[in-house]
Backbone and ligand atoms as CSV (ligand in chain L), in Angstrom:
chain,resi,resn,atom,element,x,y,z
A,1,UNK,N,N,-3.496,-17.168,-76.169
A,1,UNK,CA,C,-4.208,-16.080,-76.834
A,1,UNK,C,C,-5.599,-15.879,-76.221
A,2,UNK,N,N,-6.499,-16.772,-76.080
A,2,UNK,CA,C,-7.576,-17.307,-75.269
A,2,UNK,C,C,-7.662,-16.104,-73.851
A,3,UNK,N,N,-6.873,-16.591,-73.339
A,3,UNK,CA,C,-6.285,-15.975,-71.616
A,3,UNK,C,C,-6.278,-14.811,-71.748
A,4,UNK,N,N,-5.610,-14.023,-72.748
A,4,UNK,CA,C,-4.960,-12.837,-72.987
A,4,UNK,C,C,-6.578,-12.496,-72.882
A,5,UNK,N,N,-7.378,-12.940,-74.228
A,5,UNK,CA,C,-8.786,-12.139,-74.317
A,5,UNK,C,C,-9.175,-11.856,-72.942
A,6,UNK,N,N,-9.452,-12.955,-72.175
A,6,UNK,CA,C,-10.442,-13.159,-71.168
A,6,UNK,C,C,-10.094,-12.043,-70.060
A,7,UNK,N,N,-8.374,-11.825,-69.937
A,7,UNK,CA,C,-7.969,-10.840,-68.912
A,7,UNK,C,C,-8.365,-9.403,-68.931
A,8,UNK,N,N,-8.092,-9.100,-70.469
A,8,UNK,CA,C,-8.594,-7.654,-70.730
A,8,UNK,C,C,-10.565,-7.605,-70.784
A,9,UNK,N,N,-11.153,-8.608,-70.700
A,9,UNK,CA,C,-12.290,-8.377,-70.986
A,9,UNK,C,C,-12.656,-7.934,-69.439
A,10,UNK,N,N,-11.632,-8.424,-68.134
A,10,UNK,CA,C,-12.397,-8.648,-67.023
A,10,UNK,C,C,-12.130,-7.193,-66.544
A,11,UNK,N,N,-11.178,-6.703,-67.175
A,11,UNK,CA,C,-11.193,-4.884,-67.008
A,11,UNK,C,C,-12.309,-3.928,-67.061
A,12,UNK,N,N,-13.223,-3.346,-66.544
A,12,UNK,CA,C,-14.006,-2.502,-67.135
A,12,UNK,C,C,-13.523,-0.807,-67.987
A,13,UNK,N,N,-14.923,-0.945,-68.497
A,13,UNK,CA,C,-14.459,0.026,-69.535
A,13,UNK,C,C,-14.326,1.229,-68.951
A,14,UNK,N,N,-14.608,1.503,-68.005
A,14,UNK,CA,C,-13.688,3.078,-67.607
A,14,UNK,C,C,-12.330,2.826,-67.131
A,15,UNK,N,N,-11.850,2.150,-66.804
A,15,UNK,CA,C,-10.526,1.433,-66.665
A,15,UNK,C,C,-9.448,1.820,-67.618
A,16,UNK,N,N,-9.554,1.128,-68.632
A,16,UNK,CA,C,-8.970,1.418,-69.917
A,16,UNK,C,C,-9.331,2.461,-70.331
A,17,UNK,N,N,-10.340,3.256,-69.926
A,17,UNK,CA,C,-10.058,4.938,-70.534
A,17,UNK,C,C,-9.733,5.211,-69.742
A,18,UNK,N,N,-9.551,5.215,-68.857
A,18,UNK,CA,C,-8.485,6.367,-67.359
A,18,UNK,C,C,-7.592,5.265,-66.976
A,19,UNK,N,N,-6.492,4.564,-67.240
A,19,UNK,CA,C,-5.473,3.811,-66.848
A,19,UNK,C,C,-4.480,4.372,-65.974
A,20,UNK,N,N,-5.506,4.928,-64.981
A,20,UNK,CA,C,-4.383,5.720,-63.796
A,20,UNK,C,C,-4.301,4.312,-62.574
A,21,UNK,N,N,-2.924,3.974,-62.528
A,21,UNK,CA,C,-2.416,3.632,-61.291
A,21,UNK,C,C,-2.529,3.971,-59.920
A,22,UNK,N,N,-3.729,3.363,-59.411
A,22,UNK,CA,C,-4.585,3.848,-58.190
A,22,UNK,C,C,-3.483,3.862,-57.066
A,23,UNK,N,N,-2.257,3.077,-56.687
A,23,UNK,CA,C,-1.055,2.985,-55.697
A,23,UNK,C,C,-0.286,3.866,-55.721
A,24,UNK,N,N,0.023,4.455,-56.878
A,24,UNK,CA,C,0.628,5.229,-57.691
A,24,UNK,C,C,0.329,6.722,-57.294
A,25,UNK,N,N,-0.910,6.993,-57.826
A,25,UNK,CA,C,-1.864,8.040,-57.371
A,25,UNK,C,C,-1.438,8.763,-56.075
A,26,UNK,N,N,-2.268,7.891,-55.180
A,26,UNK,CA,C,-2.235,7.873,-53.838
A,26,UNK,C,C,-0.742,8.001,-53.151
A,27,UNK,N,N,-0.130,7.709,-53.632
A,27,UNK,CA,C,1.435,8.005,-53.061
A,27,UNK,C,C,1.946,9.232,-52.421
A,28,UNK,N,N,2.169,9.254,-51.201
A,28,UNK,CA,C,3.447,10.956,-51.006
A,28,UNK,C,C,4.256,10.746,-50.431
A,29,UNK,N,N,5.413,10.784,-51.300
A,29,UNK,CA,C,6.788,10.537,-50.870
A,29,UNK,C,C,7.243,11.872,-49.764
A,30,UNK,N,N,8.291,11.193,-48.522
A,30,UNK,CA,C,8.556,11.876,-47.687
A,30,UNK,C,C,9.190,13.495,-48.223
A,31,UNK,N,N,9.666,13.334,-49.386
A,31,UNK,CA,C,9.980,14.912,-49.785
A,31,UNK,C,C,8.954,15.555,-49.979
A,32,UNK,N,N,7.746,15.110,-50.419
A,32,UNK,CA,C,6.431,15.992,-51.000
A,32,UNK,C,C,5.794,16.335,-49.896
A,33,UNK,N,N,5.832,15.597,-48.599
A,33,UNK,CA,C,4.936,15.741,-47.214
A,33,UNK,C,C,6.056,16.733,-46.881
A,34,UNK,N,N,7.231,16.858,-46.876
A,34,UNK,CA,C,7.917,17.433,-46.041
A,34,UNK,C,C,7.836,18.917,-46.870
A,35,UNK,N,N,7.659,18.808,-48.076
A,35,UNK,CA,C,7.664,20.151,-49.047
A,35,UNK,C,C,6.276,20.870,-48.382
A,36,UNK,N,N,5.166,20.088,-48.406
A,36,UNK,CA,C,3.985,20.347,-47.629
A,36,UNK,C,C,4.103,20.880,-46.636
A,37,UNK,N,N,4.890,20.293,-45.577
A,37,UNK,CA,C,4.779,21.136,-44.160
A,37,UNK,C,C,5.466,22.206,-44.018
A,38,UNK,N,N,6.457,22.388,-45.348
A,38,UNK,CA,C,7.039,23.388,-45.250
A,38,UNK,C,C,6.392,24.722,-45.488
A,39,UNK,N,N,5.757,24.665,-46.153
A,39,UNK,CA,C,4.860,25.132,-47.221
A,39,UNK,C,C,3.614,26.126,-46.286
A,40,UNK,N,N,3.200,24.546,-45.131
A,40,UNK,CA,C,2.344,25.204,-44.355
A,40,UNK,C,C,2.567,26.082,-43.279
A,41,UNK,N,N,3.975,25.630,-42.595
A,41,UNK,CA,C,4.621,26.544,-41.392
A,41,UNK,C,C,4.717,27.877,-42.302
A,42,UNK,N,N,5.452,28.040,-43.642
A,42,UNK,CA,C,5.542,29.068,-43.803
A,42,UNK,C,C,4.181,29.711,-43.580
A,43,UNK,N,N,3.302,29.500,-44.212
A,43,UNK,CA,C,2.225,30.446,-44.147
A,43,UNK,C,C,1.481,30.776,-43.102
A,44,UNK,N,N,1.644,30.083,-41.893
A,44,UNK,CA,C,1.469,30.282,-40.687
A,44,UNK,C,C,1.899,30.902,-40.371
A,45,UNK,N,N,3.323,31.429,-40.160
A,45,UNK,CA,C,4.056,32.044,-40.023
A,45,UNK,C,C,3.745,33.886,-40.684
A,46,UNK,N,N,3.472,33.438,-41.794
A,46,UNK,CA,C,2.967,35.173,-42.357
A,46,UNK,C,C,2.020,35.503,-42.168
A,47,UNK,N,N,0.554,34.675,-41.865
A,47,UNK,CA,C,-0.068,34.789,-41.048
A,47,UNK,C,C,-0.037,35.644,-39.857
A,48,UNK,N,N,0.857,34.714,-38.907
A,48,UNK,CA,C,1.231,35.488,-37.507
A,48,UNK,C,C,1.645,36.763,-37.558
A,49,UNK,N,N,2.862,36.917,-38.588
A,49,UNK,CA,C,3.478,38.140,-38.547
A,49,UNK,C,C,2.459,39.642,-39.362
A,50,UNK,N,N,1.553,39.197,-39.909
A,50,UNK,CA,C,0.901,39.738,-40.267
A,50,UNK,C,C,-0.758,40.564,-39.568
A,51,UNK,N,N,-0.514,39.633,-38.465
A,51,UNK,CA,C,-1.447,40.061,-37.357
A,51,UNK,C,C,-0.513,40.857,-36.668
A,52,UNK,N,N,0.393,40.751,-36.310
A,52,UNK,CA,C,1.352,41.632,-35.434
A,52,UNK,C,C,1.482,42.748,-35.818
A,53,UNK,N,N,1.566,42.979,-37.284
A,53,UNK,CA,C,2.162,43.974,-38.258
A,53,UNK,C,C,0.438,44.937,-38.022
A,54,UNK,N,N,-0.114,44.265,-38.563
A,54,UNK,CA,C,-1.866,44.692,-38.265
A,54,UNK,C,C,-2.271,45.347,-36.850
A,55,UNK,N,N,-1.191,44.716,-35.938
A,55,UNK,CA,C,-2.105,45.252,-34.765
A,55,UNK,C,C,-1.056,46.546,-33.904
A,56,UNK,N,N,0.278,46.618,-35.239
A,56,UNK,CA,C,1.097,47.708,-33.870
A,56,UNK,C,C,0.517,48.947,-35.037
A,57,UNK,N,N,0.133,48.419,-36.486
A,57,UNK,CA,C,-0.247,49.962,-37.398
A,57,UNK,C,C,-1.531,50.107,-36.954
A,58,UNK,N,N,-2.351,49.664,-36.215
A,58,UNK,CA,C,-4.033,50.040,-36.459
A,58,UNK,C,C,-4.091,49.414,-34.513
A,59,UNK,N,N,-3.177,50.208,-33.676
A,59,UNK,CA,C,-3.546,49.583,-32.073
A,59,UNK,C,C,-4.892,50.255,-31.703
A,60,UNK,N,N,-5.302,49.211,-30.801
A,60,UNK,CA,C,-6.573,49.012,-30.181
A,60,UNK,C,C,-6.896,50.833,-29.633
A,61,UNK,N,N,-8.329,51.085,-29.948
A,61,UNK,CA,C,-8.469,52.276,-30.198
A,61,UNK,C,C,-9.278,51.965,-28.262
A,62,UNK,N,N,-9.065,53.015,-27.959
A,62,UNK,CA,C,-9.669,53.314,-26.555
A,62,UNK,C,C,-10.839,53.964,-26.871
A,63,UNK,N,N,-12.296,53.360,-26.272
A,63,UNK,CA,C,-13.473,54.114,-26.324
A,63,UNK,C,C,-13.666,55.497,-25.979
A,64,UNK,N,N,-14.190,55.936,-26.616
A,64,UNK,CA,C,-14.392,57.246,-26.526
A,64,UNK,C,C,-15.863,57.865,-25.913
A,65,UNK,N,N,-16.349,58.418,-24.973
A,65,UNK,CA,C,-17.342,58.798,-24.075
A,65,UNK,C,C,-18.159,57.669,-23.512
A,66,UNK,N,N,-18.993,57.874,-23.066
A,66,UNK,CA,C,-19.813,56.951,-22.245
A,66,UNK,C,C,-21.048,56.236,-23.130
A,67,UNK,N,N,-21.196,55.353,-22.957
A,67,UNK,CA,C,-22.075,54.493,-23.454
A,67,UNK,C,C,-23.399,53.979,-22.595
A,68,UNK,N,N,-24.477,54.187,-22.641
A,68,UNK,CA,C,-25.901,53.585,-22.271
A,68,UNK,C,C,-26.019,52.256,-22.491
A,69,UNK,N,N,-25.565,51.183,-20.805
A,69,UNK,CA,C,-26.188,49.811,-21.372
A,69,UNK,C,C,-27.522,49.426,-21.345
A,70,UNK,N,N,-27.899,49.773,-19.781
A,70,UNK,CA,C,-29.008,48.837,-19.589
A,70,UNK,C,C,-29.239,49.498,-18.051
A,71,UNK,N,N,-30.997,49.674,-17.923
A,71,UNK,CA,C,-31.071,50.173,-16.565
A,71,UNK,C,C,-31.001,48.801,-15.441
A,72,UNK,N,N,-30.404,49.488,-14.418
A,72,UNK,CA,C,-30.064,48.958,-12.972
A,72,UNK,C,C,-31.586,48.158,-12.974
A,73,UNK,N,N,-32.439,47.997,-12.758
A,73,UNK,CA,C,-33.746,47.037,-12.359
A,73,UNK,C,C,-33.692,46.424,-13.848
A,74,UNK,N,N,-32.870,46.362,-14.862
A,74,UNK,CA,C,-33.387,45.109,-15.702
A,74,UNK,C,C,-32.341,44.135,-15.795
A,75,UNK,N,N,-31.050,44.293,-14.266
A,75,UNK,CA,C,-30.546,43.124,-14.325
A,75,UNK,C,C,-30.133,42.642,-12.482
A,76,UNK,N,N,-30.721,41.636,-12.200
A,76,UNK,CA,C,-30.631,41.091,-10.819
A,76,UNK,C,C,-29.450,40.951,-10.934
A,77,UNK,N,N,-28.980,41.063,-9.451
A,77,UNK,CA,C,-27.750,41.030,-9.002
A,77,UNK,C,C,-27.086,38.992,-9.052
A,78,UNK,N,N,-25.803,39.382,-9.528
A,78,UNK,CA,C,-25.419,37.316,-9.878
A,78,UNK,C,C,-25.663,37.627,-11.818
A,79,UNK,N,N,-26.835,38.622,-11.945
A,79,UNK,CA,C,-26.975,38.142,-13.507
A,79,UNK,C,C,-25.677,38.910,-14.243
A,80,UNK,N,N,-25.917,38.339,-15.383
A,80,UNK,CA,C,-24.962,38.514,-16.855
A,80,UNK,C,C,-25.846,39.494,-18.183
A,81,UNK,N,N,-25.258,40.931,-18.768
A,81,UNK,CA,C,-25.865,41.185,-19.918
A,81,UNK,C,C,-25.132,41.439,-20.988
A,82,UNK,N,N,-24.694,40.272,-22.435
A,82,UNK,CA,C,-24.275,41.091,-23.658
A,82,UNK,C,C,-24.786,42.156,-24.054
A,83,UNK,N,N,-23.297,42.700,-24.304
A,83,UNK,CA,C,-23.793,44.005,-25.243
A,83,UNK,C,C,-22.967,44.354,-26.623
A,84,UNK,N,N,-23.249,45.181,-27.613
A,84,UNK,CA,C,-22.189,45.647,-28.361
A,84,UNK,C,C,-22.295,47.553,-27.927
A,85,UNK,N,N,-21.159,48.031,-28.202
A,85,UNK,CA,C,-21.611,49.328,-28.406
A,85,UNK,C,C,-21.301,49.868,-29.861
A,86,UNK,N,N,-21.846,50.693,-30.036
A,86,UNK,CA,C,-22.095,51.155,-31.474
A,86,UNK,C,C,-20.807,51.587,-32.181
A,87,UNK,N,N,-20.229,51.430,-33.145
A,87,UNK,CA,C,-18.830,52.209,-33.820
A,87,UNK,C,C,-17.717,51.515,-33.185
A,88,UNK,N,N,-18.023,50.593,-32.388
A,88,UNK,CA,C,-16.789,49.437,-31.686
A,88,UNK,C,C,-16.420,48.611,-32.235
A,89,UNK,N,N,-16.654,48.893,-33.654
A,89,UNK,CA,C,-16.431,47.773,-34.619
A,89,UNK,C,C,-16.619,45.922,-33.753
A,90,UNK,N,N,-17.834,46.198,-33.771
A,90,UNK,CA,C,-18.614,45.028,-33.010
A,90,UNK,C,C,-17.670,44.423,-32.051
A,91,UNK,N,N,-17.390,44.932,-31.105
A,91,UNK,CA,C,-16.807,44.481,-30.123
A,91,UNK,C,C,-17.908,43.548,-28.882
A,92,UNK,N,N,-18.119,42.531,-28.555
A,92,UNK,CA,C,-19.174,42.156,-27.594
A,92,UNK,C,C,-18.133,42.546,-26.346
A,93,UNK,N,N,-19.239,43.164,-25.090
A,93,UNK,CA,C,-18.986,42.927,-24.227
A,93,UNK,C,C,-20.290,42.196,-23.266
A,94,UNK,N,N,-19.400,41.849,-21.882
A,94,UNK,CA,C,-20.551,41.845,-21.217
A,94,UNK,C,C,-20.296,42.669,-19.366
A,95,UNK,N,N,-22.060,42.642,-19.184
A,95,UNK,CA,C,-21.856,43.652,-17.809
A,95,UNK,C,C,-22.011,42.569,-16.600
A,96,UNK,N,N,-21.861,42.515,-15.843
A,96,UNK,CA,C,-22.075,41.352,-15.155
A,96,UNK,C,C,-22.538,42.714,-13.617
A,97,UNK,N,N,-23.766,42.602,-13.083
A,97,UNK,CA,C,-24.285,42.707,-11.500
A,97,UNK,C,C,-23.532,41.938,-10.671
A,98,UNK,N,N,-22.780,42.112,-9.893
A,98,UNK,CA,C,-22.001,41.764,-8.765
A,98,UNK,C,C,-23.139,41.045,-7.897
A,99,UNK,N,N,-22.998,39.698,-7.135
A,99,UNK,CA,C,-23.965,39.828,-6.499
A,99,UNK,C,C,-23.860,40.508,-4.708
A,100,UNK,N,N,-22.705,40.942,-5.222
A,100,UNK,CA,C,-22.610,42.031,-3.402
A,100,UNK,C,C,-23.194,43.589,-4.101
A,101,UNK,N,N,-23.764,43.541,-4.910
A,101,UNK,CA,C,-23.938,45.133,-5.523
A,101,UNK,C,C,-22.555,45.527,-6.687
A,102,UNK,N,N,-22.596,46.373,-6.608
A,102,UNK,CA,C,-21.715,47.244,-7.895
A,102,UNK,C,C,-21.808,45.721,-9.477
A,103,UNK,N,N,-21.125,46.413,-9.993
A,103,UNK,CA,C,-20.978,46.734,-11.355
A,103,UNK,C,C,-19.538,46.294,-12.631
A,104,UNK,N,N,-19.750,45.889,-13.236
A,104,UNK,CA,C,-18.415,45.191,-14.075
A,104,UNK,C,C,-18.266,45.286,-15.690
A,105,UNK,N,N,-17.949,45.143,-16.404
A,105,UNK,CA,C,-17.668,45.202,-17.731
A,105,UNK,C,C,-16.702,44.489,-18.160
A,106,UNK,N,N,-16.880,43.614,-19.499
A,106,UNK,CA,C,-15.537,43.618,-19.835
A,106,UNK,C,C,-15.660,42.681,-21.438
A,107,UNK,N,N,-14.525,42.901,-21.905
A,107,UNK,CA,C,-14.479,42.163,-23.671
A,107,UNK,C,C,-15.230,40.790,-23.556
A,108,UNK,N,N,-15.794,40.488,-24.249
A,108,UNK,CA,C,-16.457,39.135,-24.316
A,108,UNK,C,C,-15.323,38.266,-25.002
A,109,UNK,N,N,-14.348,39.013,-25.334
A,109,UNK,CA,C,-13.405,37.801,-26.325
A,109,UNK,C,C,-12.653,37.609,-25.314
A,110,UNK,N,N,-12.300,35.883,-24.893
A,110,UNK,CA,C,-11.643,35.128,-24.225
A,110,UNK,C,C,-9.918,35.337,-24.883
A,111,UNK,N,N,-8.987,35.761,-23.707
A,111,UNK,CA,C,-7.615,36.238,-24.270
A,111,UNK,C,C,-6.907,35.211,-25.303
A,112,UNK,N,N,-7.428,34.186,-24.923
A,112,UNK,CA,C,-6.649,32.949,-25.605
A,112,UNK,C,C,-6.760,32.624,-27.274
A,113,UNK,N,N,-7.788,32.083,-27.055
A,113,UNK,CA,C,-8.302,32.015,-28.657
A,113,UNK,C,C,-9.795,32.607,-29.090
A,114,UNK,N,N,-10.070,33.587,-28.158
A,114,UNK,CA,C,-11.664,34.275,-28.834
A,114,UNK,C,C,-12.325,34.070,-28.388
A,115,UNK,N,N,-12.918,32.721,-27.778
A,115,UNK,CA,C,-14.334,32.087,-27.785
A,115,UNK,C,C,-14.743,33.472,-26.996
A,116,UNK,N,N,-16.348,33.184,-26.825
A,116,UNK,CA,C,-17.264,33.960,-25.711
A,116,UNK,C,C,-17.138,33.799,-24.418
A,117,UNK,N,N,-16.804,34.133,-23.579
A,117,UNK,CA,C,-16.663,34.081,-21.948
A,117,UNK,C,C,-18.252,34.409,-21.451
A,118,UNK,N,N,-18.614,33.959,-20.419
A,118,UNK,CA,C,-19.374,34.009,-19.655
A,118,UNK,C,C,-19.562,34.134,-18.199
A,119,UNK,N,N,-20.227,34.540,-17.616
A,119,UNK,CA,C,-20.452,35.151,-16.285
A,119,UNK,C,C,-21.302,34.004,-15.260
A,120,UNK,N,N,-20.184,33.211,-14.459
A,120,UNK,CA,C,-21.252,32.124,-13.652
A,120,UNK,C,C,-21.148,32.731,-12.635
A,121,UNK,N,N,-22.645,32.796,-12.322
A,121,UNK,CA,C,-23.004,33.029,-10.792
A,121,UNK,C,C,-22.766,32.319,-9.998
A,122,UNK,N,N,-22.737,31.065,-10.631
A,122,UNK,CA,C,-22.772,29.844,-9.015
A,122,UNK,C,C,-20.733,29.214,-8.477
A,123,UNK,N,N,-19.952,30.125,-9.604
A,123,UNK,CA,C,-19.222,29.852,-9.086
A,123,UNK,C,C,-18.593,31.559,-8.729
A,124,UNK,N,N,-18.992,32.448,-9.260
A,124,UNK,CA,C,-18.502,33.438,-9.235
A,124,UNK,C,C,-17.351,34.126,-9.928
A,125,UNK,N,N,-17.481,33.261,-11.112
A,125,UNK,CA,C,-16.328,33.707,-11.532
A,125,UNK,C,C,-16.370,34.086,-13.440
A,126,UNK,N,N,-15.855,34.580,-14.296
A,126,UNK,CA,C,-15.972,34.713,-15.525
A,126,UNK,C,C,-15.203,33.491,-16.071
A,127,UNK,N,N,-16.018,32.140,-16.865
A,127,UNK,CA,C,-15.628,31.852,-17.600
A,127,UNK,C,C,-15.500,30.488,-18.992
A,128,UNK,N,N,-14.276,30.937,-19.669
A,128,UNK,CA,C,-14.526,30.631,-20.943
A,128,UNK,C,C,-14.676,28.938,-21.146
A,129,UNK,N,N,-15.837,28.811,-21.887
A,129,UNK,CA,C,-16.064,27.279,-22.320
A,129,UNK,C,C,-15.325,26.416,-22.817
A,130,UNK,N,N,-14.446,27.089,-23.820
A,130,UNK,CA,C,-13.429,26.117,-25.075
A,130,UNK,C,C,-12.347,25.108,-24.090
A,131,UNK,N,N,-11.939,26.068,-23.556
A,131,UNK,CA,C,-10.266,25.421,-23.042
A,131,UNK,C,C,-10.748,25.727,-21.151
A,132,UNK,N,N,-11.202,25.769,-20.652
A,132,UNK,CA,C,-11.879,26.021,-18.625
A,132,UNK,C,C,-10.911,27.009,-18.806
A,133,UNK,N,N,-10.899,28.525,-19.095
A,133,UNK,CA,C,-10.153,29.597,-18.182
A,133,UNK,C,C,-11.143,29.954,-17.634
A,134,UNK,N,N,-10.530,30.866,-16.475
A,134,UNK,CA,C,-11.239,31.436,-15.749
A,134,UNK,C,C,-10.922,32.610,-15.382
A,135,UNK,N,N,-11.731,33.737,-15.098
A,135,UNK,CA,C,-11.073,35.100,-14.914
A,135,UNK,C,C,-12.259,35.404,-13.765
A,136,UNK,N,N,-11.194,36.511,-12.784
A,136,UNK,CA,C,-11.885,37.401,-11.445
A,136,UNK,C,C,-13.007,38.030,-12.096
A,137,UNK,N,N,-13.861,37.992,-11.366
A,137,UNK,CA,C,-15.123,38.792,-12.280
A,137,UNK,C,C,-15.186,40.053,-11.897
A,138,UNK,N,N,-14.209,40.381,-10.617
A,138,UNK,CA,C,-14.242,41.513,-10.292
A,138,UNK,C,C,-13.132,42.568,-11.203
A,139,UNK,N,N,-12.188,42.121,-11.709
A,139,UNK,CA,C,-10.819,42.560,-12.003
A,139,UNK,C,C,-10.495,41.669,-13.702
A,140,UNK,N,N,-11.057,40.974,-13.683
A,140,UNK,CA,C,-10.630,40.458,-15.199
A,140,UNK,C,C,-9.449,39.432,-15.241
A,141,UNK,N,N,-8.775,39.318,-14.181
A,141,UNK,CA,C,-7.506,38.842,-13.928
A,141,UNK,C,C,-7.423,37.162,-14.573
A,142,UNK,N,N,-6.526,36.495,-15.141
A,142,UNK,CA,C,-6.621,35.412,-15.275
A,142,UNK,C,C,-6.747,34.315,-13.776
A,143,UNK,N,N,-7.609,33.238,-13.375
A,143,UNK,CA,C,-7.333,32.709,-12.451
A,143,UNK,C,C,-6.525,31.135,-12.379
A,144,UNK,N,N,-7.140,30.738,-14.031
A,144,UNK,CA,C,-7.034,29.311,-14.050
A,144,UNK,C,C,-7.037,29.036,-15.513
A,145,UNK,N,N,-6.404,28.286,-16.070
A,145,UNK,CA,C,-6.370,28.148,-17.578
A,145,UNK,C,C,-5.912,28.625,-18.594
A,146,UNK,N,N,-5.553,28.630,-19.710
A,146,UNK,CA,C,-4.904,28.768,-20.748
A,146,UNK,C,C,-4.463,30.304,-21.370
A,147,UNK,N,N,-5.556,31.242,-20.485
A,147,UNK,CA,C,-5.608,32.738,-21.461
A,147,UNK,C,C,-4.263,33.066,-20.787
A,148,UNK,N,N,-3.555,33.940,-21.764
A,148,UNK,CA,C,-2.401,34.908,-21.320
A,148,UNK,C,C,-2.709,36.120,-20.327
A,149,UNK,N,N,-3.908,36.946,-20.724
A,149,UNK,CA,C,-3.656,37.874,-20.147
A,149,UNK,C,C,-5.262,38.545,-19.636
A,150,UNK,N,N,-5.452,39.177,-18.428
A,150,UNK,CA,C,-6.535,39.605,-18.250
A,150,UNK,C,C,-7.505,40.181,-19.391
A,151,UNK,N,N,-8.564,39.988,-18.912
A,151,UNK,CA,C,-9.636,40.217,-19.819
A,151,UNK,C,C,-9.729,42.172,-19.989
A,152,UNK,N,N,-9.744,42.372,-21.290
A,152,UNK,CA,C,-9.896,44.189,-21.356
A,152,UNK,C,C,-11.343,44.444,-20.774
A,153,UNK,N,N,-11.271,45.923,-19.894
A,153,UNK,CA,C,-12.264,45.890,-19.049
A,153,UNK,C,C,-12.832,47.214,-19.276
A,154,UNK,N,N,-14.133,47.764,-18.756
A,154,UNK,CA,C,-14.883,48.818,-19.389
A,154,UNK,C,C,-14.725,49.311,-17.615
A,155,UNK,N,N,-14.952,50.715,-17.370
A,155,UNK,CA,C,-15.490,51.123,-16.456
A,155,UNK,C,C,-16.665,50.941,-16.270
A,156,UNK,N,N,-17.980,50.595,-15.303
A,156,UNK,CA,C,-19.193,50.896,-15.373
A,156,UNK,C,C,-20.123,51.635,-14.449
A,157,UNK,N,N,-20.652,52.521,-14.664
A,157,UNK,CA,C,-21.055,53.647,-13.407
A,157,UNK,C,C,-22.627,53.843,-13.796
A,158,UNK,N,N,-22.855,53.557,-12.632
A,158,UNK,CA,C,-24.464,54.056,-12.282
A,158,UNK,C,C,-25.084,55.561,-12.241
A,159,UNK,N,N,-25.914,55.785,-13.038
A,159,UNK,CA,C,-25.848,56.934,-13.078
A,159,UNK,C,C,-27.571,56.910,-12.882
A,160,UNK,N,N,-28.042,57.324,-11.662
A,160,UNK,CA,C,-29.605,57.380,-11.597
A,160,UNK,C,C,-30.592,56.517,-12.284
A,161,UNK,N,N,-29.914,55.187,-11.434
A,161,UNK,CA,C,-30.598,54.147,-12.337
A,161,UNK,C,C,-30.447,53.574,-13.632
A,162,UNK,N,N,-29.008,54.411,-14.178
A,162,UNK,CA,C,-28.796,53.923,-15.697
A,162,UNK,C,C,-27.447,53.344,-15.660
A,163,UNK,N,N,-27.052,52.234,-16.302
A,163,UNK,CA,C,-25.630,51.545,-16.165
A,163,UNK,C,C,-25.098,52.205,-17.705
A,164,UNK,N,N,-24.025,53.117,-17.578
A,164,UNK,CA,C,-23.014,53.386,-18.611
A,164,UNK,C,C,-21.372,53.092,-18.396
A,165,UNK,N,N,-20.965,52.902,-19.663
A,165,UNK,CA,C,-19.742,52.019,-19.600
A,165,UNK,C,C,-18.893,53.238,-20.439
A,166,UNK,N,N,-17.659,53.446,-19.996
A,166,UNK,CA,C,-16.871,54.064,-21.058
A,166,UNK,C,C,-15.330,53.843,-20.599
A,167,UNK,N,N,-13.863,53.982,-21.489
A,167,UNK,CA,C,-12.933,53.394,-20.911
A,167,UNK,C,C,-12.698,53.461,-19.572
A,168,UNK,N,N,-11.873,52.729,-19.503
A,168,UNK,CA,C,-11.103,52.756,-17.562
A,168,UNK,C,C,-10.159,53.953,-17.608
A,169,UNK,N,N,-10.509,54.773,-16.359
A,169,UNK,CA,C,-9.176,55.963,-16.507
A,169,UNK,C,C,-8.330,55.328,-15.702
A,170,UNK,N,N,-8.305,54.242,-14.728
A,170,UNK,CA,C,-7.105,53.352,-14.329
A,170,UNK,C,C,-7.448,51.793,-14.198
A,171,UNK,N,N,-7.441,51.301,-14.966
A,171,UNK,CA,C,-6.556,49.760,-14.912
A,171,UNK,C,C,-6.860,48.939,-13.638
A,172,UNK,N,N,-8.274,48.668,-13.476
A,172,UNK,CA,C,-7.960,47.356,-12.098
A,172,UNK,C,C,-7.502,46.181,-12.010
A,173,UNK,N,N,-7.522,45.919,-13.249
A,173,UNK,CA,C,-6.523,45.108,-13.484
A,173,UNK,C,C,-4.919,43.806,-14.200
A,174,UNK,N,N,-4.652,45.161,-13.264
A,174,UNK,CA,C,-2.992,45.251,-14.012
A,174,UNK,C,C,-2.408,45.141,-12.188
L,1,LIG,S1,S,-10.312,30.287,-25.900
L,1,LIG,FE1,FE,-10.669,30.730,-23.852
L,1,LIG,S2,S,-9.498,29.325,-22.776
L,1,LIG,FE2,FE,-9.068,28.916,-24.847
């Protein structure tokens, strides 16, 4: 009787008011993990199909007239400039100075998974940080790494010292 006291005394008192079975608790039986993953593919899944569904009712709208980036003397040739243009439902791009002369454009979103792409001079080439792709800086083209598909590209034309961007009437690269 003695023993009995001494055992329950060594319990604390939140114990005996919450007498939850901590092993117990913690438990997930292989049907509940597997109900789980089921659970999660599905919604991945509607997810996906739901971007698809999203992107053949509402396809990518082609810019419409010319856009004002940035004058010719406020970017050295090798350099890189973000931009957005206005009503592009914030689309970043960037312009990149060739360093043989001319002129470039193109989506700042990396084909793969989004990140920001960037413009290295020292290797010459566009590219993305997350996963090493790499794209032609001249053409957008994939060179190296993970993206599917060339980078979407702006026309960009000099116009008396002024760099404006508006769609491509052909595709350099495709
Ligand atoms: S997001 Fe650009 S390579 Fe993965």
């Amino acid at each position: 009787m003695a023993e009995n006291k001494n055992s329950t005394d060594k319990i604390p008192n939140w114990k005996r008011d919450f007498p939850v079975d901590q092993e117990e608790a913690t438990h997930v039986s292989r049907r509940e993990f597997a109900k789980f993953l089921g659970l999660l593919s599905g919604a991945l899944a509607l997810g996906n199909g739901a971007i698809v569904v999203k992107s053949m009712a509402f396809p990518h709208k082609a810019l419409e007239g010319e856009h004002f980036v940035c004058n010719v003397a406020d970017l050295a040739p090798g350099e890189m400039h973000q931009f957005e243009i206005e009503g592009s439902k914030s689309i970043p791009y960037i312009l990149i100075h060739l360093p043989e002369g001319g002129w470039r454009a193109f989506e700042q979103k990396c084909t793969h998974l989004a990140c920001a792409v960037r413009y290295r001079a020292d290797i010459d080439r566009i590219e993305c940080p997350c996963h090493r792709g790499y794209f032609d800086a001249r053409t957008g083209v994939v060179i190296e790494g993970p993206p599917p598909r060339p980078l979407p590209q702006l026309e960009a034309v000099d116009k008396n010292g002024k760099i404006y961007v508006r769609a491509m009437s052909e595709p350099l690269n495709v």
